[in-house]
C-alpha positions as CSV (number, residue, x, y, z in Angstrom):
1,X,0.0,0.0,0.0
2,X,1.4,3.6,-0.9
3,X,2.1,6.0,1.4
4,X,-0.7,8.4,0.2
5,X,-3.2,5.8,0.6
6,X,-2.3,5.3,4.2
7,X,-2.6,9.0,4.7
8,X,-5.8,9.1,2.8
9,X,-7.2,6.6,5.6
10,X,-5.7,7.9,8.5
11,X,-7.5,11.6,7.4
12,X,-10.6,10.0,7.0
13,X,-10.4,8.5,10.2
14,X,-9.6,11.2,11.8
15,X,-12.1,13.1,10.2
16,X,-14.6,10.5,11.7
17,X,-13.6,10.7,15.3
18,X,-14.2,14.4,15.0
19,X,-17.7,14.5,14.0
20,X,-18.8,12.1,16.6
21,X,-18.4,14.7,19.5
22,X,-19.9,17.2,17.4
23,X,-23.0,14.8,17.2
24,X,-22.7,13.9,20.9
25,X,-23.0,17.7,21.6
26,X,-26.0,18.0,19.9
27,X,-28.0,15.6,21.9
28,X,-27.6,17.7,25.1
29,X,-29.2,20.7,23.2
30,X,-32.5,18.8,21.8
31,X,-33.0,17.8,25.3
32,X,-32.8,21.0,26.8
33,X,-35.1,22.7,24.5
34,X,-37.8,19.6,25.2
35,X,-37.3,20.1,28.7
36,X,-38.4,24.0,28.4
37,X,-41.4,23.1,26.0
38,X,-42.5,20.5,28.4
39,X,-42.0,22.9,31.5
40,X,-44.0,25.5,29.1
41,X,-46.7,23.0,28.6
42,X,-47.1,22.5,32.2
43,X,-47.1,25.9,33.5
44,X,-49.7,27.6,30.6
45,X,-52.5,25.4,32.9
46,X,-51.8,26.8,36.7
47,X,-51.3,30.3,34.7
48,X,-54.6,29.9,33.5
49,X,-56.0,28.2,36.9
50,X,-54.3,31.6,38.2
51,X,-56.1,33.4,35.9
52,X,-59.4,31.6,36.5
53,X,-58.8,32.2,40.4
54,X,-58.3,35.8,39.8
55,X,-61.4,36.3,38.2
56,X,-63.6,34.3,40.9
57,X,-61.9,36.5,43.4
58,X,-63.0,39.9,41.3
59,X,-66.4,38.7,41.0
60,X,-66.5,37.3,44.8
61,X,-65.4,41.2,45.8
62,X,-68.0,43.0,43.4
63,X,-70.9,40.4,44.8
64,X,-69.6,41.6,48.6
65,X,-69.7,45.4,47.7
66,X,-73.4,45.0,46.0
67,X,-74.2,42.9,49.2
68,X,-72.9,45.4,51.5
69,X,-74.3,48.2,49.8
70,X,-77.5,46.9,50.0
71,X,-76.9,45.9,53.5
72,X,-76.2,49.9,54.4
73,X,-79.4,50.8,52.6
74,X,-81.3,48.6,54.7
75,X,-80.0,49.2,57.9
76,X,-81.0,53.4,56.5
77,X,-84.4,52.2,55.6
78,X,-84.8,50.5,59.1
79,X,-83.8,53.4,61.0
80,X,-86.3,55.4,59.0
81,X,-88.7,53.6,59.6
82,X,-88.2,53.4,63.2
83,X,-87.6,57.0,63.4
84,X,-90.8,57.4,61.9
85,X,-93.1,55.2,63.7
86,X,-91.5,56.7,67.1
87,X,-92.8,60.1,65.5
88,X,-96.1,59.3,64.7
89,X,-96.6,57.9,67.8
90,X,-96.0,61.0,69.7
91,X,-97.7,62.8,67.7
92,X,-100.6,59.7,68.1
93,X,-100.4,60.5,72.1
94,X,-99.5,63.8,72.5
95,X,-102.9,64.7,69.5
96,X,-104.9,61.7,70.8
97,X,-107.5,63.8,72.9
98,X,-108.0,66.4,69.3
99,X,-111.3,65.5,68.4
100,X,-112.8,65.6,72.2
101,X,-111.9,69.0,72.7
102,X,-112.5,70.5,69.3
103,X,-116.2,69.0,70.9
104,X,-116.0,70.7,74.2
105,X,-114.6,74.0,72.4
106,X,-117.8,74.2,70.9
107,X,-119.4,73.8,74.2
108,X,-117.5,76.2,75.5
109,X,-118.9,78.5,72.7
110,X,-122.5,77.6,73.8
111,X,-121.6,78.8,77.2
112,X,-119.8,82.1,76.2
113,X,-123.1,83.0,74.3
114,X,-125.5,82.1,77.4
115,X,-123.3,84.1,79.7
116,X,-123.6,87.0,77.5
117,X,-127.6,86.4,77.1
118,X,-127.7,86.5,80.6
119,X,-125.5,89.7,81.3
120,X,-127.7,91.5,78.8
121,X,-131.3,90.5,79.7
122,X,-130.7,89.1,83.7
123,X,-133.5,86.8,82.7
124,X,-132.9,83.5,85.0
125,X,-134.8,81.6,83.4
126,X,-133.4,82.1,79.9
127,X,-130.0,81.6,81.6
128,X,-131.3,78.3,83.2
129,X,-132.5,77.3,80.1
130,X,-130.2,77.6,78.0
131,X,-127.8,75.8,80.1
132,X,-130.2,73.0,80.2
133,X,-130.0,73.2,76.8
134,X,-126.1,72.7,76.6
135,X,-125.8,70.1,79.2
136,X,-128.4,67.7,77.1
137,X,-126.1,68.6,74.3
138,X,-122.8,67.9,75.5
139,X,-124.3,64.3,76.8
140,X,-125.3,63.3,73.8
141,X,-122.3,63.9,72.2
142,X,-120.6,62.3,74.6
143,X,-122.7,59.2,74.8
144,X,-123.0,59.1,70.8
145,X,-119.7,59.8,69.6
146,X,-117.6,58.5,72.2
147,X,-119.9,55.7,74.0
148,X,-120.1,57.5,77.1
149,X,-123.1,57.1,79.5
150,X,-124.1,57.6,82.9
151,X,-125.8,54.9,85.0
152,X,-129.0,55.5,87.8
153,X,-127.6,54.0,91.3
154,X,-130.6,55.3,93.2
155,X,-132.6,52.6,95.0
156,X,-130.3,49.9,93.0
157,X,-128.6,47.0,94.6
158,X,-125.2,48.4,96.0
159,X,-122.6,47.3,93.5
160,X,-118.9,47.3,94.2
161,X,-118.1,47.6,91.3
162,X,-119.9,50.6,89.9
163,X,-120.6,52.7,93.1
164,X,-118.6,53.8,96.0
165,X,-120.1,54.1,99.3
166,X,-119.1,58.0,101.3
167,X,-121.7,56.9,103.8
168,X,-124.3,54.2,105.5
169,X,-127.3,53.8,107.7
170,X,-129.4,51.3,108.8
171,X,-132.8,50.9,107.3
172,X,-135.9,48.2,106.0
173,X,-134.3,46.4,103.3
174,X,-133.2,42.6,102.5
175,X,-129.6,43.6,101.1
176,X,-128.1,46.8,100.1
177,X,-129.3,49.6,98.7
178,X,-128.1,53.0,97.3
179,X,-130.3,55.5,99.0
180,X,-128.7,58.6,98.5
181,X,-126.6,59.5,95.2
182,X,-124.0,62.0,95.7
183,X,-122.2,61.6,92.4
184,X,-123.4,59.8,89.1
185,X,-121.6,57.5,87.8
186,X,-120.3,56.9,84.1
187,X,-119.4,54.0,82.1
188,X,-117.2,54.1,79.0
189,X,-119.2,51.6,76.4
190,X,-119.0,48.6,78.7
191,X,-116.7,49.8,81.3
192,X,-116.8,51.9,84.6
193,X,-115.3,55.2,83.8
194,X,-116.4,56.4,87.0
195,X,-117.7,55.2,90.5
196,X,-121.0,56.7,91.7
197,X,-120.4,58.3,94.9
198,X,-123.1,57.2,97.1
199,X,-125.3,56.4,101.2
200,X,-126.0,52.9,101.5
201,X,-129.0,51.9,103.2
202,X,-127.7,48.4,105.2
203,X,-130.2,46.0,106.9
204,X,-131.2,46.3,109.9
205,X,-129.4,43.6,112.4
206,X,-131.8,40.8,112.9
207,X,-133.4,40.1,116.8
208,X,-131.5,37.1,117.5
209,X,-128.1,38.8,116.1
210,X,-129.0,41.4,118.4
């Protein structure tokens, strides 16, 4: 074999043992770059799991504003209210007697014109009647518009419960029994307004409890 041949194969061989490493070096590349698109791959999910958190957490904070918002106007429309309701219940107790007296202020108007009457003409009787007149007036307003009524306790049962007695005596009866009336009495539809002031007449003590 020549010399040149020899040559010839050693360069070739040479030439062979350098582009193995070359080849070898490549490898370590590819691998790298798979490693980066498979950590890409993974982490494009939990960025959009972020994501998707994000957004629940913006919408979770705009549905606790709106909730608290309406909260605030509630509690404003509660206090309001209360507010209001402690008003017109003042006003409901401190007005509650309005009608009654724009009743007795006309009452009081009958009487200013009878005490004038009188002063002109000093007729008594005109003065007594027309008194009269106002007093039946001012009952039946009462008892009409406002279900108030007197009660007759003369010569009826004493009741404890409707008269009061200022005074007693002994007398001919089998129980009881109003015998003077001091005070008339008035109910209130079916209540007692007002006691009747009255004498009892009690019965006389038997012989044998004397």
């Amino acid at each position: 074999m020549s010399k040149q041949a020899k040559r010839g194969g050693e360069d070739d061989a040479d030439h062979k043992g350098q582009e193995r490493p070359q080849a070898s070096q490549q490898e370590p590349a590819q691998d790298s770059k798979a490693e980066r698109a498979d950590e890409q791959s993974q982490g494009e999910p939990a960025l959009a799991r972020l994501a998707e958190q994000d957004e629940r957490i913006a919408k979770l904070e705009e549905e606790l504003s709106s909730l608290k918002d309406q909260y605030l106007r509630k509690l404003a429309d509660y206090e309001n209210f209360r507010k209001r309701m402690f008003r017109e219940k003042e006003d409901a107790v401190g007005y509650a007697n309005t009608q009654i007296l724009a009743d007795l202020v006309t009452v009081l108007d009958d009487f200013d014109r009878a005490v004038r009457s009188s002063e002109n003409s000093k007729d008594f009787q005109s003065l007594h009647d027309g008194v009269a007149m106002i007093h039946r007036s001012l009952l039946s307003t009462l008892e009409n518009k406002y279900g108030l009524s007197r009660f007759d306790s003369l010569n009826h049962a004493f009741d404890p419960n409707r008269h009061e007695a200022m005074m007693s005596e002994q007398g001919e009866c089998e129980e009881p029994v109003v015998a003077e009336e001091y005070v008339k009495g008035y109910m209130l539809k079916d209540r007692v307004l007002r006691s009747a002031k009255v004498k009892v007449r009690m019965p006389a003590p038997s012989a044998d409890q004397a």
